[in-house]
C-alpha positions as CSV (number, residue, x, y, z in Angstrom):
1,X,-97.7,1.9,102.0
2,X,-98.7,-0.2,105.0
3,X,-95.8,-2.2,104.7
4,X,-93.6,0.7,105.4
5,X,-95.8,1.7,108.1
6,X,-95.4,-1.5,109.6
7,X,-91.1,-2.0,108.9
8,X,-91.0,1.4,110.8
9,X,-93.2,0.3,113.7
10,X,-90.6,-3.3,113.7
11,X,-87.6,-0.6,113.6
12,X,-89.0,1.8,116.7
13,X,-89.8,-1.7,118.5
14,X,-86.3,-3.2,118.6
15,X,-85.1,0.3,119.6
16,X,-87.0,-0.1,122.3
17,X,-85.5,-3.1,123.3
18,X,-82.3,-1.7,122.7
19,X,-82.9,0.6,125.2
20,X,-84.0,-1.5,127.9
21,X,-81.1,-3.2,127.5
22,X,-79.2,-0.3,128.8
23,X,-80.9,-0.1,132.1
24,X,-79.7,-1.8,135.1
25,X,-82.0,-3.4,137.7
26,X,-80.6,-0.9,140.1
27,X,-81.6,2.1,137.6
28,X,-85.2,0.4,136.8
29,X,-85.7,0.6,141.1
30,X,-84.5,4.5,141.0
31,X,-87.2,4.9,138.5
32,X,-90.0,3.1,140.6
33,X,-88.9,5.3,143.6
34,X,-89.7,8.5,141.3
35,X,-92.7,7.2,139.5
36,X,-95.8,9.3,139.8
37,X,-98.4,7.0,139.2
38,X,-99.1,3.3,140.2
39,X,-99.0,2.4,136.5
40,X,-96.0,4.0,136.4
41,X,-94.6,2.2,139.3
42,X,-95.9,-1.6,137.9
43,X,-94.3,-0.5,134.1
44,X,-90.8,-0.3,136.0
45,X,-91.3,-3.2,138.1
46,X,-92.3,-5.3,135.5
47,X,-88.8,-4.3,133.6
48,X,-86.9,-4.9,136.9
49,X,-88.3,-8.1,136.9
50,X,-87.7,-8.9,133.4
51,X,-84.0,-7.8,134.0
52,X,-84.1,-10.4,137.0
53,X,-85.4,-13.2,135.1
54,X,-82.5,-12.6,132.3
55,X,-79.8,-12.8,134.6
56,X,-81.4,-15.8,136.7
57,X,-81.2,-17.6,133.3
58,X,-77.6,-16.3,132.3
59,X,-76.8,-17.6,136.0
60,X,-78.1,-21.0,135.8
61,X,-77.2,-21.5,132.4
62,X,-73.1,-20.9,133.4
């Protein structure tokens, strides 16, 4: 029983990342700009950053 529970948390995880993957630096900013909150706004700059950092490294490593 718990290691279903846990395989379905693993599954919803890397669809999370599967969606971040989708999102653009440029579509993380437009989603700061309409966050509500200041949590909000530090969850989508911490992505943006993230997305950053992945191309810095896809950059250098060329």
């Amino acid at each position: 029983m718990l290691e279903g529970i846990i395989m379905e948390k693993i599954n919803q995880q890397n669809g999370l990342y599967e969606q971040f993957l989708k999102y653009s630096y440029w579509d993380l900013k437009e989603l700061f700009k309409k966050a509500k909150t200041k949590e909000e706004q530090d969850f989508y700059m911490n992505l943006s950053n993230m997305v950053l950092q992945k191309e810095q490294k896809r950059t250098i490593s060329k």
